[in-house]
C-alpha positions in Angstrom: -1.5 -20.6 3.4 -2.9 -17.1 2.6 -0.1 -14.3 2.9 1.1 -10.6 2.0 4.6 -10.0 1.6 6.1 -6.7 2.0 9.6 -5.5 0.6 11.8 -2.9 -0.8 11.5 -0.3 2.3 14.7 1.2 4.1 16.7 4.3 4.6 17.1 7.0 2.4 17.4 10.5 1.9 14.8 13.4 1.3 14.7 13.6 -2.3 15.0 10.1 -2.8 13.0 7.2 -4.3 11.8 3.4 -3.6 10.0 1.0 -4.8 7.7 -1.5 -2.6 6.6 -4.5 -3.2 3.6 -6.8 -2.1 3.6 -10.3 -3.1 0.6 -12.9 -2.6 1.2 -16.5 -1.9 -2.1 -19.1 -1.2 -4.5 -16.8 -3.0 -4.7 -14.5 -6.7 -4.2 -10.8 -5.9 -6.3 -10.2 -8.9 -9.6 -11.0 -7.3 -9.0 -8.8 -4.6 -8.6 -4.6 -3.9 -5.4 -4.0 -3.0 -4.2 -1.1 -0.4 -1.2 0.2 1.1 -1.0 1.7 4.4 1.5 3.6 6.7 1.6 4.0 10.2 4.0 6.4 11.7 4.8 6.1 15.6 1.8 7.6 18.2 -0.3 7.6 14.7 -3.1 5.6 13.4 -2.8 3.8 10.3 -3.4 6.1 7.1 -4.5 4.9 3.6 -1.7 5.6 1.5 -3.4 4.8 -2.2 -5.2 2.0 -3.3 -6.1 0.3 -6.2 -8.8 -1.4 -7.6 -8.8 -5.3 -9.9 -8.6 -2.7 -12.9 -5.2 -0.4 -13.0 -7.2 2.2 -14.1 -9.0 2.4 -10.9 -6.6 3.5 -7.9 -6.9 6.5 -5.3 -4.3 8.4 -3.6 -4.1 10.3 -0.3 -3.4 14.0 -1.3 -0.7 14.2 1.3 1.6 12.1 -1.3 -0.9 12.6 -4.9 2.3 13.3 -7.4 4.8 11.5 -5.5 3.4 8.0 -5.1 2.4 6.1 -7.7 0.7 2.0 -7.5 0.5 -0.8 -10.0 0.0 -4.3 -9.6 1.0 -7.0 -11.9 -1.2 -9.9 -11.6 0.6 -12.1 -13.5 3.4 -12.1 -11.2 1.0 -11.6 -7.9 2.9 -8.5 -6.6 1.1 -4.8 -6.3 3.9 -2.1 -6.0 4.0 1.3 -4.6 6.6 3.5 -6.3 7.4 6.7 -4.2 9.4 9.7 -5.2 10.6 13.0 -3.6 10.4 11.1 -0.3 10.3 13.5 2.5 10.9 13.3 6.6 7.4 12.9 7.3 7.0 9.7 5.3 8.7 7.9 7.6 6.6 5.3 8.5 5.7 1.6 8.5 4.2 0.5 4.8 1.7 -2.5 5.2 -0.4 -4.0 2.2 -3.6 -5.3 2.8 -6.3 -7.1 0.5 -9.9 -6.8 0.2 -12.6 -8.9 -1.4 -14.0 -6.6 -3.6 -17.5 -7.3 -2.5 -16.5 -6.6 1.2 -15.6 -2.7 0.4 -17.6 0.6 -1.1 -15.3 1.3 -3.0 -11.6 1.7 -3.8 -11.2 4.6 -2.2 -13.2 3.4 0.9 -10.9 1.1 1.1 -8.4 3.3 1.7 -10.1 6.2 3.8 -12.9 4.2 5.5 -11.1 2.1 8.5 -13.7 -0.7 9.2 -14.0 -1.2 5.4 -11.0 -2.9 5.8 -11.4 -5.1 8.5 -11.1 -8.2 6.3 -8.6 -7.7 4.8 -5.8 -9.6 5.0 -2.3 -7.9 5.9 1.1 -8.0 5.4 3.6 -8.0 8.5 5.0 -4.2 7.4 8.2 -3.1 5.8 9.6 0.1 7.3 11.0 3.4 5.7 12.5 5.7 6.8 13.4 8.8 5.4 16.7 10.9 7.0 19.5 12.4 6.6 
């Protein structure tokens, strides 16, 4: 059975730091283009940063660029989003979702083009939200 697994998301204060996870059962992550998403109440999901089979290859929305960072470690089947200097308006819920490279432009169409993603298959969503 093909899934996305999404943890590591909760509360915590503007400033503050946590680490995501997204872990693949029934399928390799490393075939695949891996994205995470937000989607903050009366909003429409928004690419958050993506990353292609290579690490090297990854894009990130400028409204978190040099707060966010992602990885993946195929070995242990898990991309990760690390965020930093977390602020109000990141509140949100985080989904993961995983493309077939052929299926997509390109990383970052994966991430900023909507029905690029269609395919994809998705995690159920880990919320975060950021208070004081």
């Amino acid at each position: 059975q093909v899934q996305l697994v999404e943890s590591g998301g909760g509360l915590v204060q503007p400033g503050g730091s946590l680490r995501l996870s997204c872990a693949a059962s029934g399928f390799g992550l490393d075939y695949y283009v891996i994205g995470w998403f937000r989607q903050a109440p009366g909003k429409e999901r928004e690419g958050v940063s993506c990353i292609g089979r290579g690490d090297s290859n990854t894009y990130v929305a400028d409204s978190v660029k040099g707060r966010f960072t992602i990885s993946r470690d195929n070995a242990k089947n898990v991309v990760y989003l690390q965020m930093s200097s977390l602020k109000v308006e990141d509140t949100a819920v985080y989904y993961c979702a995983a493309a077939a490279e052929h299926r997509i432009s390109s990383v970052q169409g994966m991430c900023v083009i909507a029905k690029e993603r269609r395919t994809a298959y998705w995690g159920q969503g880990t919320q975060v939200t950021v208070s004081s």
